[in-house]
C-alpha positions as semicolon CSV with decimal commas, in nm:
position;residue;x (nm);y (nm);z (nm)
1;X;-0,556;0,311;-0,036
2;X;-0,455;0,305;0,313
3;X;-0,036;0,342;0,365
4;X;0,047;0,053;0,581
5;X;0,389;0,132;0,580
6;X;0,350;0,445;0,802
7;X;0,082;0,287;1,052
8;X;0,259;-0,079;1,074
9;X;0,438;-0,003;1,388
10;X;0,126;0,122;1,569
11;X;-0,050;-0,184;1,423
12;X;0,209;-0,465;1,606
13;X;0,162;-0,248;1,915
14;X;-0,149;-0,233;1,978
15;X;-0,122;-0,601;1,896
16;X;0,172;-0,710;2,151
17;X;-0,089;-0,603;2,387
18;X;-0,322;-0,870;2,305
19;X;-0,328;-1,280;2,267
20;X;-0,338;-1,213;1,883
21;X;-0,170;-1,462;1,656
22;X;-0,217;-1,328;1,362
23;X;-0,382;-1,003;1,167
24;X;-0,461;-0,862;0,827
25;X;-0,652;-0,627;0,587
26;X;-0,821;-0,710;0,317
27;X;-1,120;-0,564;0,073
28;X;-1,112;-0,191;-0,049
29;X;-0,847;-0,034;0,189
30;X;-0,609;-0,214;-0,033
31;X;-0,743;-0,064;-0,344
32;X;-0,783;0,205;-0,552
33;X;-1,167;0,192;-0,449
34;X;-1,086;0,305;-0,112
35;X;-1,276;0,636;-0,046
36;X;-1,354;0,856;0,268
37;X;-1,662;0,691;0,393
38;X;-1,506;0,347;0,315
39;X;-1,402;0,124;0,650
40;X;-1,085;-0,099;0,731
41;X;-1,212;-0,460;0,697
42;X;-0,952;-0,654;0,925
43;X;-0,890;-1,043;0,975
44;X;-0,805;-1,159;1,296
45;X;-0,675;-1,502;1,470
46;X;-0,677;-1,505;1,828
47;X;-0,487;-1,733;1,996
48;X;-0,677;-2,031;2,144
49;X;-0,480;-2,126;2,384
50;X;-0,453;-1,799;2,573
51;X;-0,796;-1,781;2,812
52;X;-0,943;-1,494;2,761
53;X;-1,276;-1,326;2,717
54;X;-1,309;-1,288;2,339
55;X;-1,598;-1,043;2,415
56;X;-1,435;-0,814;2,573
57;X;-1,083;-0,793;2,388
58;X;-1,247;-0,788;2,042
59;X;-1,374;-0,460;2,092
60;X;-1,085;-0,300;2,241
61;X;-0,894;-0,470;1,954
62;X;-1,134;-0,284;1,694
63;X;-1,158;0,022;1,933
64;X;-0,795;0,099;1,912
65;X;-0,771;0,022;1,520
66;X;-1,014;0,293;1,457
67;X;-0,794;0,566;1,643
68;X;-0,505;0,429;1,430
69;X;-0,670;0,374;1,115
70;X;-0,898;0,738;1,210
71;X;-1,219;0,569;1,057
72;X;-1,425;0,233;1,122
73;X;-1,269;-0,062;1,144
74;X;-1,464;-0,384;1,023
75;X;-1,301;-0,661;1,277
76;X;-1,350;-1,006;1,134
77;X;-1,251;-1,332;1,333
78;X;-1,031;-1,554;1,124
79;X;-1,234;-1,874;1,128
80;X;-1,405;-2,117;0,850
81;X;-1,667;-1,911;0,657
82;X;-1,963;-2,072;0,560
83;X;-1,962;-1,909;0,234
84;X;-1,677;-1,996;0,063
85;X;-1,673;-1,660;-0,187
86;X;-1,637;-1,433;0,111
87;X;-1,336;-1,679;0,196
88;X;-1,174;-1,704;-0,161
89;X;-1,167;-1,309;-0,175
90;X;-1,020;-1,243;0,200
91;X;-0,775;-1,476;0,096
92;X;-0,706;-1,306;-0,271
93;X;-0,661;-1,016;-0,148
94;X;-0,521;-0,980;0,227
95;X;-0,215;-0,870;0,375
96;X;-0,055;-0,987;0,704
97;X;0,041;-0,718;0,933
98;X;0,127;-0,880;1,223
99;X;0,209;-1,259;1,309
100;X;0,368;-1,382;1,622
């Protein structure tokens, strides 16, 4: 399990930088199935109204979380799912880092 507590000040940095509304974790780094080879799955909302090349800031965005987080980072827009499983477990079991 990943300590949030100790990396949530690097996390709302590296997020003031960006037009990010909101962000989360969710999936295994929030469990006790969290292992060495496992990756950071993270939910993010941009903010629409900034305009901005989504392109080109999601992977800064998700190359910066992996020097924080020191492993992959699975970056996952915040947006309707079609399948409404994956939705109902992001939802069960993510936490909000950083909202502005």
């Amino acid at each position: 399990m990943i300590d949030l507590l100790k990396l949530k000040s690097k996390i709302e940095r590296v997020c003031r930088q960006f037009p990010i509304k909101r962000l989360g974790i969710f999936g295994s780094a929030l469990t006790q199935d969290f292992g060495l080879e496992s990756d950071v799955d993270v939910l993010v909302a941009f903010d629409s109204d900034e305009n901005i090349d989504l392109f080109d800031k999601y992977f800064e965005l998700k190359e910066q979380l992996e020097t924080i987080f020191e492993r992959e980072v699975d970056l996952v827009i915040d947006k309707p799912f079609r399948n409404p499983v994956f939705r109902e477990s992001v939802e069960k079991t993510k936490i909000i880092i950083y909202e502005r």
